[in-house]
N, C-alpha and C positions, 0 to 999 in steps of 0.2 A: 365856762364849762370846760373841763380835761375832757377828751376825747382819743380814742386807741381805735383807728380805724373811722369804726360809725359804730362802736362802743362805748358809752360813757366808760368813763375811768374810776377807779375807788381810791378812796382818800390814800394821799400819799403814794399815788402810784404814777408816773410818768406819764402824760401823752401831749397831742396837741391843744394849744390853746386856740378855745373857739370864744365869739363875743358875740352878742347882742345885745341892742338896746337903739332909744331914741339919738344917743349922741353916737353911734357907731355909720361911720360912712358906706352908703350904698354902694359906691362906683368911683372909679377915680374919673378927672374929669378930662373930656374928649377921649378916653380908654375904657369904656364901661365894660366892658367881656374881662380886663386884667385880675381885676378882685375877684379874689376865692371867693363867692359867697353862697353857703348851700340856697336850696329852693327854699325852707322854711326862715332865711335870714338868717343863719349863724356866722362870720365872718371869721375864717380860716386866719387864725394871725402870723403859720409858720415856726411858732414859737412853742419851746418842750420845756411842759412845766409841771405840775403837780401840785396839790392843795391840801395842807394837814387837818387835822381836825379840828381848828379853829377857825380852817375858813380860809387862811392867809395865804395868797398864792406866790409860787417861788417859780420862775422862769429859771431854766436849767441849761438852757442851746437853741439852736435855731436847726430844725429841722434838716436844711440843708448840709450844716456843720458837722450831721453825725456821719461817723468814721465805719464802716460796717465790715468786719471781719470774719469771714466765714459761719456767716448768722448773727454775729455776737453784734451789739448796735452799742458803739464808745460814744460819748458825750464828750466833746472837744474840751468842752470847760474844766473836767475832773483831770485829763491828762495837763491840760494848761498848770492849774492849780496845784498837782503834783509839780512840776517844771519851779515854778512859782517861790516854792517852799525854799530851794536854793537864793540864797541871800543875794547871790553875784546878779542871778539873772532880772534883767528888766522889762523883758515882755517875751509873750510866748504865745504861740498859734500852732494852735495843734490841726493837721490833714491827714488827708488821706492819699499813699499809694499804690500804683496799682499791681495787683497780686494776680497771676491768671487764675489758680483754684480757689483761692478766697475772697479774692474781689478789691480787699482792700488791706493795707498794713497803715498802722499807724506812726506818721513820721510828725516833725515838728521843727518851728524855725525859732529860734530864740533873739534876745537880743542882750549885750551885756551892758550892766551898770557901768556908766565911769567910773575910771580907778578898775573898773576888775577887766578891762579889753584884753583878752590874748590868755586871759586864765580859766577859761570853762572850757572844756574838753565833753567829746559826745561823751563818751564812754565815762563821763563822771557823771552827766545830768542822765544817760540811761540808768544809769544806776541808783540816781538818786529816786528816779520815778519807779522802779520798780520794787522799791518799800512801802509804796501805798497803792500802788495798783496794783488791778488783775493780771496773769501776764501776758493775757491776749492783749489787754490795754496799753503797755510796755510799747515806748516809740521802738522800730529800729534804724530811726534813722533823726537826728537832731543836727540842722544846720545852723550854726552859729558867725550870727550877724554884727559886725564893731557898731553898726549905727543903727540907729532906732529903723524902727517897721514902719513901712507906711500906712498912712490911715487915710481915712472919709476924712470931710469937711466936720461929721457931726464924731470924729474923733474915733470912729472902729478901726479897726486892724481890715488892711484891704486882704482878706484870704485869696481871692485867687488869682493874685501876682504868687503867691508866697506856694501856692500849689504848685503852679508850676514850677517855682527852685526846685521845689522839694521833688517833684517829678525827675525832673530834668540831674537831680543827683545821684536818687535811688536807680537809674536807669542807669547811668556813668559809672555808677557802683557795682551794679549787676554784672555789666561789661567785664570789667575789669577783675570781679571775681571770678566770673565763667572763664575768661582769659589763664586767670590762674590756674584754676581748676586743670585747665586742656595741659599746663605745663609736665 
C-alpha cells in the first residue's frame, strides 16, 4: 500500500511504502520498539514509491533522502539522474543544505569517470541539471570528488559523510561571499 500520511495514495501518486503480510517481520531482534509498525500491522518501509495502473510498484527515494525546500519536497533520485545524464560523471548524491527561511537548498557531491578527473566544473553540471529540472530542484552547490564515493557493504552511497562536505562547503561558501559582499 502507497500511503500520504494516514491517506492511501491514488495510483501514480507518490508516498510511503507500507507492507503486510505473513512473510513481513514483526520486530527486529532484541530491538522490538525499532520497527515502524502501525497498530493494525502495516510495516512502515521508509521507502517513496507509487504504483501505476497495472499494479507495478516503482520505489522513487527513501524518505529520509528528500531534500525540502521551502515546502517544495525534491526526490534526491530525479536531481541525481539529472547529474547522471552528463557522460563525465560517475556517481552523484544528491543532499540537502541548510537555508535559514527555507530549510533546505539543494546541493550534490559528484564523482568523475576516469579519463574525465579535473574536467567537470560546478557551473557545467548546474547547468546541465537545470534543463531537466524544476528550478527549485537546481543544485546550488555541486562538489566534485577525483575518487569514487563511498558506500555500505551492500554497495549504497554513504550520504551522510557526503552531507556534511556538502555542509561544511556551502557554509565556507557563504562566508566568503558575505565577506565579499561587506567589501
Amino acid at each position: 500500500m502507497i500511503m500520504n500520511g494516514s491517506t492511501p495514495a491514488s495510483t501514480g501518486e507518490v508516498g510511503e511504502v507500507w507492507l503486510r503480510g505473513p512473510n513481513v517481520m514483526k520486530e527486529y531482534w532484541r530491538d522490538p520498539g525499532k520497527l515502524a509498525v502501525t497498530k493494525d500491522g502495516w510495516f512502515k518501509t521508509g521507502d517513496l514509491g507509487c504504483v501505476d495502473k497495472e499494479g507495478f510498484l516503482y520505489i522513487r527515494d527513501r524518505i529520509k533522502d528528500i531534500i525540502i525546500r521551502g515546502g517544495e519536497n525534491i526526490d534526491s533520485t530525479s536531481v541525481e539522474n539529472a547529474l547522471y545524464a552528463d557522460e563525465r560523471v560517475m556517481e552523484a548524491a544528491a543532499v540537502g543544505v541548510p537555508h535559514p527561511r527555507l530549510g533546505e537548498f539543494v546541493a550534490a557531491v559528484v564523482s568523475a569517470k576516469p579519463g574525465f578527473k579535473g574536467q567537470l566544473t560546478e557551473a557545467s553540471l548546474i547547468a546541465a541539471a537545470a534543463k531537466s529540472l524544476p528550478k527549485f530542484a537546481v543544485p546550488v552547490l555541486v562538489v566534485i570528488k577525483d575518487e569514487p564515493l563511498e558506500r555500505t557493504e551492500s554497495g549504497k552511497i554513504l550520504k551522510p559523510q557526503l552531507r556534511k562536505i556538502a555542509r561544511d562547503v556551502w557554509e565556507a561558501k557563504q562566508k566568503g561571499e558575505k565577506s565579499r559582499t561587506k567589501l
